[in-house]
C-alpha positions in Angstrom: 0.0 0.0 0.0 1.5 3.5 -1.3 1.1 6.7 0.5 -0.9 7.9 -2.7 -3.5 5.1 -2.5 -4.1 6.1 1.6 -7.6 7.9 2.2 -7.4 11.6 2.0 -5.5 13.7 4.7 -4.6 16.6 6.0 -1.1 18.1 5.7 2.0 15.8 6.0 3.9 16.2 8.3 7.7 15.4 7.1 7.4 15.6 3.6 10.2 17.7 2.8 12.7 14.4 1.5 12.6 11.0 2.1 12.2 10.7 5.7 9.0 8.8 7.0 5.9 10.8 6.6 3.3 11.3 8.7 -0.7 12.1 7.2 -3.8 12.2 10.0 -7.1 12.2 9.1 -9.7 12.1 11.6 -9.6 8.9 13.5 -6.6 7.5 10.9 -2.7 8.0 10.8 -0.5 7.0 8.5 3.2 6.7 8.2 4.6 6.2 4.9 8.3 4.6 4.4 9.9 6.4 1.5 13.6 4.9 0.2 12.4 3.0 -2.1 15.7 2.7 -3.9 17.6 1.2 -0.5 14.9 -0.4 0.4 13.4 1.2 2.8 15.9 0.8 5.3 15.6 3.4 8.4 19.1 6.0 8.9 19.1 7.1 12.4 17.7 10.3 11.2 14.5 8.1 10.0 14.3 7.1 13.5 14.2 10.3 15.3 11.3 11.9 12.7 9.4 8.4 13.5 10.2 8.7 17.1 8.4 12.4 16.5 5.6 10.8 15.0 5.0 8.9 17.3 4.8 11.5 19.9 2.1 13.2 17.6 -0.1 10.6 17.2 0.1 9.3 20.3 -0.8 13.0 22.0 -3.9 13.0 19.5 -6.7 11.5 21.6 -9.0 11.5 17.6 -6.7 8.4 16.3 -7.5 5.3 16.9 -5.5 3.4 13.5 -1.8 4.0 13.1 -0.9 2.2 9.2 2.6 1.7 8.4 2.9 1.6 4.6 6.0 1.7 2.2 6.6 2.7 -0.9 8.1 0.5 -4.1 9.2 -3.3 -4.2 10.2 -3.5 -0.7 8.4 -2.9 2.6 11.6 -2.3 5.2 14.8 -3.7 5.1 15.2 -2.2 8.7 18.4 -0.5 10.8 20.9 0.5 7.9 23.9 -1.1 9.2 26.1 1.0 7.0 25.4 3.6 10.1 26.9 1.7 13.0 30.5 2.4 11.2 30.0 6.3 11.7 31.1 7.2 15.3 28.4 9.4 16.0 25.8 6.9 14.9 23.6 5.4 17.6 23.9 1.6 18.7 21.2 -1.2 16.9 19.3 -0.7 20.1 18.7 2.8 19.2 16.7 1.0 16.7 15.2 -1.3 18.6 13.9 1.2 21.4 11.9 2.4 18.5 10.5 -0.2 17.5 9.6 -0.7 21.1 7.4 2.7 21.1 5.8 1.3 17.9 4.5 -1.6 20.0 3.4 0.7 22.9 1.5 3.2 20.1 -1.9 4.4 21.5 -3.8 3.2 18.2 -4.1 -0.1 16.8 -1.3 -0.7 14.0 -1.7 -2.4 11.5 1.3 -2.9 9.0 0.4 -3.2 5.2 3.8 -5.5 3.6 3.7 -5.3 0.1 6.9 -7.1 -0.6 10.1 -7.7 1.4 10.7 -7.1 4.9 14.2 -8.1 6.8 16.4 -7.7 9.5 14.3 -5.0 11.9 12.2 -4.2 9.8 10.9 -7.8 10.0 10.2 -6.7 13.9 8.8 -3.2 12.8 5.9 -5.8 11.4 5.3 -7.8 14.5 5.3 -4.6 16.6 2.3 -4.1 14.8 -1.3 -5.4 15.9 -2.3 -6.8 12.1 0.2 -7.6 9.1 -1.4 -7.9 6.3 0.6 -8.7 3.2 0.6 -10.3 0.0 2.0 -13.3 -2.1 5.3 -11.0 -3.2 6.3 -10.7 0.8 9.0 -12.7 1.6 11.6 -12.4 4.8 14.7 -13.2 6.8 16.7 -12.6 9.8 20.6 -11.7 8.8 21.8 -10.6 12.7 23.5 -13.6 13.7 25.0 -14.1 9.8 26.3 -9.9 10.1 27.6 -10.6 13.6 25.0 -9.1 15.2 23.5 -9.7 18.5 19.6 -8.5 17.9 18.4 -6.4 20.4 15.6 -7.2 23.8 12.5 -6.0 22.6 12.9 -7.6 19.2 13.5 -11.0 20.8 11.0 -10.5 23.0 8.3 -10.1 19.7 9.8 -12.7 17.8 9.2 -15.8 20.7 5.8 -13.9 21.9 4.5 -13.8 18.3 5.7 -16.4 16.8 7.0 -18.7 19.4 10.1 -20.3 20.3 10.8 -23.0 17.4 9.7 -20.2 14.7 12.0 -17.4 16.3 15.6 -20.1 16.6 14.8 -20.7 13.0 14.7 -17.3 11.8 17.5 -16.3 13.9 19.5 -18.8 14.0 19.9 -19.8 10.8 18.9 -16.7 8.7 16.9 -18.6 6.3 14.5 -16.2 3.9 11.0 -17.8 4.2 7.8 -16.4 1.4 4.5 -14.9 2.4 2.7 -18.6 3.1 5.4 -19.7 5.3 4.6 -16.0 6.9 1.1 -16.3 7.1 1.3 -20.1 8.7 3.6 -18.8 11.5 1.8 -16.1 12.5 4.2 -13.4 10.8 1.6 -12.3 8.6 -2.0 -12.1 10.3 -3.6 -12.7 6.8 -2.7 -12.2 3.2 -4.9 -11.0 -0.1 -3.5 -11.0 -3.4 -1.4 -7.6 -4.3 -4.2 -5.7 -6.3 -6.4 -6.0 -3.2 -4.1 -4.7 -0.6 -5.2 -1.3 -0.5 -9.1 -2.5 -0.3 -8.4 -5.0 2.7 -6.7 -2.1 4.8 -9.4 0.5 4.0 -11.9 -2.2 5.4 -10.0 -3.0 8.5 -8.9 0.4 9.5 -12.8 1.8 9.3 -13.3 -1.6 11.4 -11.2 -0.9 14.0 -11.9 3.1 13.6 -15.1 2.5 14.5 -15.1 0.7 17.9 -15.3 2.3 20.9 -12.1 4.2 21.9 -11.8 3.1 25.4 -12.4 -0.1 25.2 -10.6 -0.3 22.1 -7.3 1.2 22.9 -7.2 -0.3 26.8 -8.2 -3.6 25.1 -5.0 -3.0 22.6 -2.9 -2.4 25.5 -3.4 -4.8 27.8 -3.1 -7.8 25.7 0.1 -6.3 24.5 0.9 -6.5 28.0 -0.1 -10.0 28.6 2.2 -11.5 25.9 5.1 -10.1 28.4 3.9 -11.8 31.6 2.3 -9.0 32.4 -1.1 -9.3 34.1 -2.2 -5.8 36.0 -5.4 -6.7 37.2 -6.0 -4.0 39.3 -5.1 -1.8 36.0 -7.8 -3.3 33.9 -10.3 -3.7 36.6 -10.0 0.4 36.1 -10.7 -0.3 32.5 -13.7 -1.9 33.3 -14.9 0.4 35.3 -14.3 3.5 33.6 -16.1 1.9 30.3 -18.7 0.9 32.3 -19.2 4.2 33.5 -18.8 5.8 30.1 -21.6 7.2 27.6 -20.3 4.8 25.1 -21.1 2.0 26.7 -24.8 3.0 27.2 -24.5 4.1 22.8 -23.3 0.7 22.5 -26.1 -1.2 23.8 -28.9 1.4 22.9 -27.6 0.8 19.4 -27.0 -3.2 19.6 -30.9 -3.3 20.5 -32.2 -0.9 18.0 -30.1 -2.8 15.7 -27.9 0.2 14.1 -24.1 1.2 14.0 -23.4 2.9 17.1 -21.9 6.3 17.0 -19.3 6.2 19.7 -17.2 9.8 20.9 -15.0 8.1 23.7 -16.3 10.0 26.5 
């Protein structure tokens, strides 16, 4: 999916050169990879306008769907290694850190993988709530082939998403696997032929756009949360509470018995 085949937006932010852009409109953001020629691979300069990003959609209460897109053949090749021999460059778990805050968005993510994906960008994906990609997607794991010990968070995605066996496969031996090895392991949450791409993310973003933002975003967060070992009841016995106690909650079952699409606001 192309940033010129996303729904209509407002004024990108970051679309002076090829660094990541940002669009928002309404409920929807979109972030748009834009190295085509390398790949998409992310300089440490991509990672701090993402990183800013990030801060922007996350401060906008309105969005509840963050899309990662990407222009060209590939989606992301991830950290561009040629980086780590500048002094001044940041370490790989620069990188990864990033990726982290991608995981702990606000919105739902969903990742639209229109071809290759490798080395972190492969984790960008599964930092991401859906992946949905097509037959051209294929991926693999170089790290441990570079001489690369991959970073926590990225480990941590690979065995929660994927599990163990899936993850020492990838890793250990670097092997490049195609999209229906991806979709029967879980790296890809389902696939559509290329020419519907675009379609299948329209549908699921105004799905998910139209749920009820508390439930929706706690819901999000929580089960993130759970993957880790990470089971704060007293944290989501809040979250019941506060959804029980919102207006949404009474729109959502005056509209399930009148038999209509609710109109949440998230108050």
């Amino acid at each position: 999916m192309s940033a010129s085949t996303s729904t209509q937006t407002d004024t990108p932010i970051g679309s002076s050169n090829d660094a990541p852009q940002l669009t928002v409109n309404g409920r929807v953001a979109t972030i748009a990879l834009r190295k085509p020629a390398y790949a998409n691979r992310l300089s440490p300069q991509d990672l701090n306008v993402l990183r800013a990003h990030l801060e922007t959609v996350n401060a906008d209460t309105r969005i509840l769907v963050l899309r990662f897109v990407s222009e060209g053949k590939y989606f992301c090749s991830g950290y561009d290694i040629s980086s780590l021999a500048a002094e001044s460059a940041p370490s790989s778990l620069y990188f990864g850190e990033t990726i982290d805050l991608i995981e702990a968005a606000r919105p739902v993510t969903i990742a639209a993988i229109q071809g290759g994906v490798y080395g972190g960008g492969t984790d960008l994906c599964l930092a991401c709530d859906f992946r949905v990609g097509t037959p051209q997607a294929d991926m693999f794991m170089p790290a441990t082939r570079l001489g690369l010990h991959f970073y926590p968070g990225g480990m941590v995605r690979y065995v929660t998403r994927l599990g163990l066996n899936a993850a020492k496969r990838l890793f250990l031996t670097a092997e490049k696997i195609g999209a229906d090895e991806m979709l029967r392991i879980g790296m890809l949450t389902e696939m559509v032929e290329a020419d519907q791409l675009d379609a299948r993310v329209q549908a699921l973003t105004a799905q998910l756009a139209d749920m009820a933002p508390i439930a929706l975003v706690g819901v999000k967060r929580q089960l993130n949360l759970i993957a880790r070992g990470i089971v704060d009841v007293a944290e989501i016995e809040a979250s019941v509470r506060q959804s029980e106690r919102s207006q949404d909650m009474v729109e959502g079952a005056r509209a399930w018995k009148e038999k209509r699409k609710p109109d949440f606001t998230g108050q």
